[in-house]
Biopython code that builds the backbone (N, CA, C, O; Angstrom):
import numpy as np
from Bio.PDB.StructureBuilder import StructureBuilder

atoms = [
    (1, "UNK", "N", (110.857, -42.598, -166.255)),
    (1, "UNK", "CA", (111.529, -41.322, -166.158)),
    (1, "UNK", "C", (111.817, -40.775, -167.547)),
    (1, "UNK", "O", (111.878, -39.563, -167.751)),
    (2, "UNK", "N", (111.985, -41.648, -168.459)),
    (2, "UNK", "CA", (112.664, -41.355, -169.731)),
    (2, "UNK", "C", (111.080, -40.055, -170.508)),
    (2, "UNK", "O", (110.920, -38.919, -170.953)),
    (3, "UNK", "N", (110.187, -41.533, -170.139)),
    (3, "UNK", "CA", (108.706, -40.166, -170.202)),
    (3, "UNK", "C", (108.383, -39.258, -169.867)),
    (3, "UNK", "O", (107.468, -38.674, -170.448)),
    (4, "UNK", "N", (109.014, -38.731, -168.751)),
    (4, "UNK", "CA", (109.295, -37.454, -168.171)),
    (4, "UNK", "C", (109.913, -36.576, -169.087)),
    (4, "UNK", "O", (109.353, -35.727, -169.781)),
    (5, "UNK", "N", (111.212, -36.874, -169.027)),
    (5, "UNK", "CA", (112.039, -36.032, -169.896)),
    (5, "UNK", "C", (111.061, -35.746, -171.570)),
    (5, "UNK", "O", (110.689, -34.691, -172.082)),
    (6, "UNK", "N", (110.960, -36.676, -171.870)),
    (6, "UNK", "CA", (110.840, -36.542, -173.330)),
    (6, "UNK", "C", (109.389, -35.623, -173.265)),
    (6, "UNK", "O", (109.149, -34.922, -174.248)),
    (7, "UNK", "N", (108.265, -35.617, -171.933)),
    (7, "UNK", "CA", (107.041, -34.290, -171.930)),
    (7, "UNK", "C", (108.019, -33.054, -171.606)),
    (7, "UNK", "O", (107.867, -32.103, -172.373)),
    (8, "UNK", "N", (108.703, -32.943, -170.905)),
    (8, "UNK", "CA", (109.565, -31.999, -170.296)),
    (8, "UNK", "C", (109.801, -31.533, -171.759)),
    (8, "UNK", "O", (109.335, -30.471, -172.174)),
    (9, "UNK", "N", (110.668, -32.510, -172.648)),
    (9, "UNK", "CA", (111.115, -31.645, -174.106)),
    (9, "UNK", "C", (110.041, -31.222, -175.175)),
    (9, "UNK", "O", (110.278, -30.299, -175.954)),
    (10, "UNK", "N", (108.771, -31.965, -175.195)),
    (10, "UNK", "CA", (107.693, -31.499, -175.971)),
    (10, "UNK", "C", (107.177, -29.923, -175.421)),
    (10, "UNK", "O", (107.008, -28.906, -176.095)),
    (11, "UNK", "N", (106.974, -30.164, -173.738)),
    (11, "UNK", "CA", (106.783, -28.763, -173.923)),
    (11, "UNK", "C", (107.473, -27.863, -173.509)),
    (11, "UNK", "O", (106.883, -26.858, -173.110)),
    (12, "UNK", "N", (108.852, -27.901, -173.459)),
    (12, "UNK", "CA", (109.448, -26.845, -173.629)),
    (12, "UNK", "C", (110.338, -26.320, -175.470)),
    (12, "UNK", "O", (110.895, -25.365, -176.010)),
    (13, "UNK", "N", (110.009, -27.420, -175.681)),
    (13, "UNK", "CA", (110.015, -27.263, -177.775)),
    (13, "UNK", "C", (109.316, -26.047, -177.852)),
    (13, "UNK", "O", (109.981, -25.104, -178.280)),
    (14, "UNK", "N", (107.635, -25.725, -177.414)),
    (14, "UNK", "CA", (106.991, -24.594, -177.865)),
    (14, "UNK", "C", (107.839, -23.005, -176.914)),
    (14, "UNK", "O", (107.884, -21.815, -177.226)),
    (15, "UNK", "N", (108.463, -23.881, -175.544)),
    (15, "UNK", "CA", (109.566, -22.387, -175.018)),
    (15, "UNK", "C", (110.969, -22.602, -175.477)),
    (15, "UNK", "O", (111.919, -23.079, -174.856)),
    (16, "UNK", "N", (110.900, -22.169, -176.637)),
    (16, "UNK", "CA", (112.331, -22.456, -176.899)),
    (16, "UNK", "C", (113.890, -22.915, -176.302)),
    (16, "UNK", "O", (115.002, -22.410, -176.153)),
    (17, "UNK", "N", (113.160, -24.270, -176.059)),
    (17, "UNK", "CA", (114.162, -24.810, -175.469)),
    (17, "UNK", "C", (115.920, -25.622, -175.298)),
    (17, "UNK", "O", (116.481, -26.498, -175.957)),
    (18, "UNK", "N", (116.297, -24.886, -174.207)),
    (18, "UNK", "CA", (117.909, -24.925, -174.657)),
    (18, "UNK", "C", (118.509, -26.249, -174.332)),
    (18, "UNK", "O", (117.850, -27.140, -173.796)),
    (19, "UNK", "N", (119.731, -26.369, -174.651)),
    (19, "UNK", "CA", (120.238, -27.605, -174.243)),
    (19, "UNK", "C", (120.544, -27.570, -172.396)),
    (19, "UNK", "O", (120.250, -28.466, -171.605)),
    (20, "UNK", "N", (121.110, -26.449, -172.131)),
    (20, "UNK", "CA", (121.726, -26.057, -170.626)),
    (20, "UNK", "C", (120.131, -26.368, -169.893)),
    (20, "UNK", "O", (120.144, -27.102, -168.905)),
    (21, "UNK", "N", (118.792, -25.825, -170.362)),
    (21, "UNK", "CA", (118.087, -25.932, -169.432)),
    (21, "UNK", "C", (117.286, -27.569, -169.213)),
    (21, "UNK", "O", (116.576, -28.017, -168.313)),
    (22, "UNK", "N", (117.706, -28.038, -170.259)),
    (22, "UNK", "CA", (116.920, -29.748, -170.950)),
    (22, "UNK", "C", (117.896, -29.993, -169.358)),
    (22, "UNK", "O", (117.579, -30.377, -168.232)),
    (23, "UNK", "N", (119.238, -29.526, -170.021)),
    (23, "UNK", "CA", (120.462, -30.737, -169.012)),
    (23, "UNK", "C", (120.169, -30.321, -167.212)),
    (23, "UNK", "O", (120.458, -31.064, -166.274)),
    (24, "UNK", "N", (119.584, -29.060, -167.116)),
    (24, "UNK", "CA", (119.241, -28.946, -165.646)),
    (24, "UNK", "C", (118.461, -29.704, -165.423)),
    (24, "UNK", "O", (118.647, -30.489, -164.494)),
    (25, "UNK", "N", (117.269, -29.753, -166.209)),
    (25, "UNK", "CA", (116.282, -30.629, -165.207)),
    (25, "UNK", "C", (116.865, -31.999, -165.102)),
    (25, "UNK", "O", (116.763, -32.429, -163.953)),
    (26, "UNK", "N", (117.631, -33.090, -166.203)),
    (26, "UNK", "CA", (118.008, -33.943, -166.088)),
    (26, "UNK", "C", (119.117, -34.132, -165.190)),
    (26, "UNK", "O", (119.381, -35.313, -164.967)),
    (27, "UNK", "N", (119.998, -33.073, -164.487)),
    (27, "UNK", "CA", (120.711, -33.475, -163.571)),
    (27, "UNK", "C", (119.862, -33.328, -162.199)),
    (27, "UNK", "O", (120.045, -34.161, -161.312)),
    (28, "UNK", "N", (119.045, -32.400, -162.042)),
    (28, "UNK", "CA", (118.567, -32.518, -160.990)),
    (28, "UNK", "C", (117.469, -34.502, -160.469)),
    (28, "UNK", "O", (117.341, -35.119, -159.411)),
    (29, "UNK", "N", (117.026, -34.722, -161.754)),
    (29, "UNK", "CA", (116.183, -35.792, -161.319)),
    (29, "UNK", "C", (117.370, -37.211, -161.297)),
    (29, "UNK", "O", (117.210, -38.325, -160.799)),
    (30, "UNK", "N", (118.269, -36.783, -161.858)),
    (30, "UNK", "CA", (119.596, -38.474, -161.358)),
    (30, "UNK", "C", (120.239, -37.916, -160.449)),
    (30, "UNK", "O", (121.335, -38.455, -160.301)),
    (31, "UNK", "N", (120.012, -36.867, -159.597)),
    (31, "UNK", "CA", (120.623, -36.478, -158.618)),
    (31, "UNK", "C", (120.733, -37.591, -157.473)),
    (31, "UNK", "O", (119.974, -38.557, -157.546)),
    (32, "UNK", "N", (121.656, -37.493, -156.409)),
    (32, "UNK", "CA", (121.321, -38.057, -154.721)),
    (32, "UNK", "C", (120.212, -38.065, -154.738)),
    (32, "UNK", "O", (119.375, -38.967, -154.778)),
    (33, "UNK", "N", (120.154, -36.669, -154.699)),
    (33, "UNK", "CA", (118.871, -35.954, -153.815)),
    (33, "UNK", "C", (117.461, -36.836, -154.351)),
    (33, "UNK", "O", (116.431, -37.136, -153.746)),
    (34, "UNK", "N", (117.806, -37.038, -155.428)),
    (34, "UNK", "CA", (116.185, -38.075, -155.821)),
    (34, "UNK", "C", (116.292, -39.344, -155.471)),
    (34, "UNK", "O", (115.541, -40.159, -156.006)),
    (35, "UNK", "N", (117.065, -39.682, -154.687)),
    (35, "UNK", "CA", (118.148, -41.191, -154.407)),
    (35, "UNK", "C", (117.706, -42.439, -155.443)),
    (35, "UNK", "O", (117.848, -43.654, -155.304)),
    (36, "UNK", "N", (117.122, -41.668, -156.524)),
    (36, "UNK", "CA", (117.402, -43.350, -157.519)),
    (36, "UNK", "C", (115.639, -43.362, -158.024)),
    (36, "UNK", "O", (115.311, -44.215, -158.849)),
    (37, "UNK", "N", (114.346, -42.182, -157.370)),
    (37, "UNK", "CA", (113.191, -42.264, -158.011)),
    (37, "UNK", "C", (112.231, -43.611, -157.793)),
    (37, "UNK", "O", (111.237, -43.825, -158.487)),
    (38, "UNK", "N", (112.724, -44.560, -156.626)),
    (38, "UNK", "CA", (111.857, -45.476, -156.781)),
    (38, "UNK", "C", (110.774, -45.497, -156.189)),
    (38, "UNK", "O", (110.685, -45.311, -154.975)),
    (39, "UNK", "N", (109.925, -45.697, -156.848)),
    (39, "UNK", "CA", (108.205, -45.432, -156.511)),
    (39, "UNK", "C", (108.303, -45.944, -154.534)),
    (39, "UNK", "O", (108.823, -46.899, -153.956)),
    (40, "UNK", "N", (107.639, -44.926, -154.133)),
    (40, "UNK", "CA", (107.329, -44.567, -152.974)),
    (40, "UNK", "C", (108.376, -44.749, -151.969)),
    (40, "UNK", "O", (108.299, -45.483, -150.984)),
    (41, "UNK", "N", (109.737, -43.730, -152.441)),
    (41, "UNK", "CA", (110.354, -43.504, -151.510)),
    (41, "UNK", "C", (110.632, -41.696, -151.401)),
    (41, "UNK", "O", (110.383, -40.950, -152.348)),
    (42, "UNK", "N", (111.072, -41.310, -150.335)),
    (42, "UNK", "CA", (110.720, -39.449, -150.192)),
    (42, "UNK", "C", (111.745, -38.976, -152.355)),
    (42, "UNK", "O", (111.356, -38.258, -153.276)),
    (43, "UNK", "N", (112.938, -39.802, -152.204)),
    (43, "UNK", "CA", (113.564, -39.491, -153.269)),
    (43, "UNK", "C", (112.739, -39.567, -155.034)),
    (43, "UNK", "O", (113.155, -39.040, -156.066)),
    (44, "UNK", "N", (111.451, -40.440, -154.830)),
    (44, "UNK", "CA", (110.136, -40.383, -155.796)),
    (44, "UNK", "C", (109.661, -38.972, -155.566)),
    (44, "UNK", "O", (109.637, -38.187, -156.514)),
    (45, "UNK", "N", (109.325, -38.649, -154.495)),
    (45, "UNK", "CA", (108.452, -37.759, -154.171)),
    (45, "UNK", "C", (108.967, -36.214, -154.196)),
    (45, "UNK", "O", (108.204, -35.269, -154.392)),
    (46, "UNK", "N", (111.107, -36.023, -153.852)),
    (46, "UNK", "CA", (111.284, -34.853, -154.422)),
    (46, "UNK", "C", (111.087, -35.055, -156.256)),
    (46, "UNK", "O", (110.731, -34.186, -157.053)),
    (47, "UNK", "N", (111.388, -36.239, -156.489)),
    (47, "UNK", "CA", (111.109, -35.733, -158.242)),
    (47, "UNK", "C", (109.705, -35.287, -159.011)),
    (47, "UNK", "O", (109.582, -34.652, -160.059)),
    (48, "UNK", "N", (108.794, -35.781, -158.223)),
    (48, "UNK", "CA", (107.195, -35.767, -158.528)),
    (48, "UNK", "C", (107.056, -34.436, -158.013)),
    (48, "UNK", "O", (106.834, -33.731, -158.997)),
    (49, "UNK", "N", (107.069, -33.873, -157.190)),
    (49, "UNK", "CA", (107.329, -32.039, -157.066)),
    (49, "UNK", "C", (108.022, -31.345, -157.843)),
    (49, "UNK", "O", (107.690, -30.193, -158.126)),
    (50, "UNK", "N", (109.095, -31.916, -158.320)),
    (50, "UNK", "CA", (110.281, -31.278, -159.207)),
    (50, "UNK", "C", (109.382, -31.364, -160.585)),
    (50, "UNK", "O", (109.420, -30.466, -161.426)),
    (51, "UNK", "N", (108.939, -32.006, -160.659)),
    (51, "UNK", "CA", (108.065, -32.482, -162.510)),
    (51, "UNK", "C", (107.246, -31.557, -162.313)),
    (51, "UNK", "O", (107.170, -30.572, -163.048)),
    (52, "UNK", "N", (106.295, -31.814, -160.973)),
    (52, "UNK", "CA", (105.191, -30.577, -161.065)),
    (52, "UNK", "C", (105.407, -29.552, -161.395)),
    (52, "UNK", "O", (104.944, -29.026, -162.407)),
    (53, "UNK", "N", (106.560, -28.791, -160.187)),
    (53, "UNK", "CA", (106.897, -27.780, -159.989)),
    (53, "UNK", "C", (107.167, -26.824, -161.768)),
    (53, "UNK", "O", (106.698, -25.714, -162.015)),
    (54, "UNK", "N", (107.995, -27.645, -162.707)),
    (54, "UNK", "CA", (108.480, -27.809, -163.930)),
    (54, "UNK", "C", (107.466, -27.260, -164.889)),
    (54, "UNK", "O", (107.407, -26.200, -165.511)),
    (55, "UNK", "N", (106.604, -28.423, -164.808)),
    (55, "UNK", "CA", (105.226, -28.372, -165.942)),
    (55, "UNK", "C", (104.042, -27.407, -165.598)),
    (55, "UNK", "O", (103.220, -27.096, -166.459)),
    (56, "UNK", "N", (103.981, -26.939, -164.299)),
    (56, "UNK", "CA", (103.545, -25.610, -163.837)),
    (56, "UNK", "C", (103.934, -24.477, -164.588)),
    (56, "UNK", "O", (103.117, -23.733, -165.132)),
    (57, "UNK", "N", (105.493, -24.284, -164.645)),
    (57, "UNK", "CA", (106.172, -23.211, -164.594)),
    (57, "UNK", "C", (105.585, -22.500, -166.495)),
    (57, "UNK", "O", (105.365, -21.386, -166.969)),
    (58, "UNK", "N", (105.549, -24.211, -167.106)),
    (58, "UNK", "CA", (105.457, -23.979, -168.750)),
    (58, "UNK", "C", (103.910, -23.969, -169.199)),
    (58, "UNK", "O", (103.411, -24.208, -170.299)),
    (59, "UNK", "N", (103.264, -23.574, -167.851)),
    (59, "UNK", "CA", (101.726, -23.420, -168.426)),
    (59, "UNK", "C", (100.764, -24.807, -168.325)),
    (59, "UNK", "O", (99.543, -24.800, -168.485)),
    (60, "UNK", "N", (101.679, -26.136, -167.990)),
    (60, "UNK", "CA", (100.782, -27.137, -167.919)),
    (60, "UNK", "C", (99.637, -27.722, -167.218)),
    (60, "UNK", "O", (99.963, -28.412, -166.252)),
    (61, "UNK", "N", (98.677, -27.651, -167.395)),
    (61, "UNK", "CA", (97.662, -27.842, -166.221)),
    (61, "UNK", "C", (97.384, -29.578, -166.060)),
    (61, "UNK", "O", (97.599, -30.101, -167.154)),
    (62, "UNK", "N", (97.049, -30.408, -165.209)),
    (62, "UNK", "CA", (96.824, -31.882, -165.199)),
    (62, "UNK", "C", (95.799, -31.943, -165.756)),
    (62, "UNK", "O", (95.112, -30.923, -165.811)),
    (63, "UNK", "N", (95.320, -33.226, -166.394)),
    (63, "UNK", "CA", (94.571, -33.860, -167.006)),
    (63, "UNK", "C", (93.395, -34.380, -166.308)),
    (63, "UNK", "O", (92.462, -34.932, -166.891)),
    (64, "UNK", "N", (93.460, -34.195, -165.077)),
    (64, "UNK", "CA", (91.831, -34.105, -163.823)),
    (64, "UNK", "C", (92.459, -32.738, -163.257)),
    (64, "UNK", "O", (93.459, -32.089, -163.562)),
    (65, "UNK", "N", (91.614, -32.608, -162.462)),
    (65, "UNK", "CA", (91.599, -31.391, -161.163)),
    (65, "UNK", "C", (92.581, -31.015, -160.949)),
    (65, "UNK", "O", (92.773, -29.858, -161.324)),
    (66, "UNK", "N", (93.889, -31.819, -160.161)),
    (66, "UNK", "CA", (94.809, -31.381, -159.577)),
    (66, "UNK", "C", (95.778, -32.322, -159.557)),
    (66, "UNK", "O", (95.259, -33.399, -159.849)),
    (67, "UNK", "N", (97.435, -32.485, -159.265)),
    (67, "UNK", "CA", (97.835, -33.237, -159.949)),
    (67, "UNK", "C", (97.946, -34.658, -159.179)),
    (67, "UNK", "O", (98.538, -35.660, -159.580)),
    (68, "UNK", "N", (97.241, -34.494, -157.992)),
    (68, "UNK", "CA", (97.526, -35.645, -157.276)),
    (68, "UNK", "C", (96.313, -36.866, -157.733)),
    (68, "UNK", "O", (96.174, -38.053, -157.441)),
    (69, "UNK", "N", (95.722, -36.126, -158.393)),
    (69, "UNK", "CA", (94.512, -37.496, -158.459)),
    (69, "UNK", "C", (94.934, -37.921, -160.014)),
    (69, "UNK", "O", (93.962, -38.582, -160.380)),
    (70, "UNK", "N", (95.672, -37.889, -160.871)),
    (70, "UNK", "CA", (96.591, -38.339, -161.497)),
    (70, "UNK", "C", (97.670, -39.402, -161.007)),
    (70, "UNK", "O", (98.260, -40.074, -161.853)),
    (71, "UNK", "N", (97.941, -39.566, -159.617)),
    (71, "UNK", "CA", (99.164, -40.673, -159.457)),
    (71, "UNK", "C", (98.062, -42.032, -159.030)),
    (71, "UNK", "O", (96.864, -41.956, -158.761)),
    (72, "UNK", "N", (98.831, -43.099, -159.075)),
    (72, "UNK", "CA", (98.582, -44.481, -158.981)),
    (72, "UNK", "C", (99.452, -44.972, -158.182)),
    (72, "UNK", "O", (100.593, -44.640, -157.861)),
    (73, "UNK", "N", (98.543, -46.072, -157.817)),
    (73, "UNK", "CA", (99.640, -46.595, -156.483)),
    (73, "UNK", "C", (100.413, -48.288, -157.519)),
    (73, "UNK", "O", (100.008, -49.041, -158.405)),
    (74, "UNK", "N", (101.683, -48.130, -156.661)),
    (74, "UNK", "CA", (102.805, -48.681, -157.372)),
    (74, "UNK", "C", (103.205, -49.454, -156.381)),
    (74, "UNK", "O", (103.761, -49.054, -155.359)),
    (75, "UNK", "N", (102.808, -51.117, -156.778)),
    (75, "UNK", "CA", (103.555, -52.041, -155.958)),
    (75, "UNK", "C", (105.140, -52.639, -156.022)),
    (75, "UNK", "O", (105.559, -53.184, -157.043)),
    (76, "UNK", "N", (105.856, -52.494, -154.971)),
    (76, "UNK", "CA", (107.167, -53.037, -154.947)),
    (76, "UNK", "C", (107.807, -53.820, -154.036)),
    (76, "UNK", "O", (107.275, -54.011, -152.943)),
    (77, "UNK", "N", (109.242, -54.482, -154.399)),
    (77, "UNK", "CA", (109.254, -55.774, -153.416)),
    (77, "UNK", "C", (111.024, -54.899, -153.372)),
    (77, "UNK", "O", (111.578, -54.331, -154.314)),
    (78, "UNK", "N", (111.473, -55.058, -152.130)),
    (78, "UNK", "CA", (112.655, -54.757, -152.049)),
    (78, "UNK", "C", (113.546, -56.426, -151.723)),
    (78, "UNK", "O", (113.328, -57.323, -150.908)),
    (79, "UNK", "N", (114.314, -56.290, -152.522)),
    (79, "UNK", "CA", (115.144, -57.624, -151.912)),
    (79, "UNK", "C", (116.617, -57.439, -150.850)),
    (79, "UNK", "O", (117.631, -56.775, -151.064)),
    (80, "UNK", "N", (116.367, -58.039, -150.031)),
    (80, "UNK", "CA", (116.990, -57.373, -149.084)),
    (80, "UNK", "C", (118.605, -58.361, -148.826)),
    (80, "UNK", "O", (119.659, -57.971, -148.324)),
    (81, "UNK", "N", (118.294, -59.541, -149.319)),
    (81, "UNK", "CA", (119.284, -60.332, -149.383)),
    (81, "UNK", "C", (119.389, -61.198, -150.735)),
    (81, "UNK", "O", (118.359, -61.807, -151.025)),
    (82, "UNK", "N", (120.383, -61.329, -151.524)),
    (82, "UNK", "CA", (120.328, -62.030, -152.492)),
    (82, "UNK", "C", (121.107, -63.586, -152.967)),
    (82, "UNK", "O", (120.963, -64.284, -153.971)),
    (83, "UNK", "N", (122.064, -63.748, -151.611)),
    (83, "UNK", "CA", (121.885, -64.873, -151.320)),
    (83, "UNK", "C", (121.559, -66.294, -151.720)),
    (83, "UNK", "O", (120.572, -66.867, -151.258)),
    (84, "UNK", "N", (122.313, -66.813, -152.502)),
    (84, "UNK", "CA", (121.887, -68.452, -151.810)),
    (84, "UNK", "C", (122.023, -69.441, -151.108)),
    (84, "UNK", "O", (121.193, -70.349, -151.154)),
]
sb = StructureBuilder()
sb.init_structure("model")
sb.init_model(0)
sb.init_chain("A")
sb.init_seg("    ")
for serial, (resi, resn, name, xyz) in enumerate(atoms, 1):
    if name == "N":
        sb.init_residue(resn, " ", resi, " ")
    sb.init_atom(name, np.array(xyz, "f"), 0.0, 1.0, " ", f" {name:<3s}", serial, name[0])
structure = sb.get_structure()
């Protein structure tokens, strides 16, 4: 996420970018609403729209076709009890 932010600030450096609008996008992605960003849950998936939506807005186009053939699949283990 931290890589997020810090493309988010490269290219909005060339739109003169403010502190109020840096701090919007960063409250929106530690929001609930992103419930925490962990790869393949809906709360990943509002932030991965929210990034798009973002890097759209500042002219960014993806690095293939479109931006979905850019993601990778991300294995994870939830621990459900921690227990001994």
């Amino acid at each position: 996420m931290l890589s997020l932010l810090v493309s988010f600030a490269g290219v909005m450096k060339a739109q003169e970018a403010s502190v109020d609008t840096i701090m919007k996008h960063i409250r929106y992605l530690s929001s609930s609403r992103c419930e925490g960003r962990m790869a393949g849950t809906d709360g990943y998936d509002r932030a991965v729209q929210y990034a798009v939506g973002v890097l759209e807005s500042y002219g960014v186009k993806p690095y293939y076709e479109d931006w979905e053939s850019d993601f990778f699949t991300v294995e994870r283990n939830v621990v459900e009890n921690a227990r001994m």
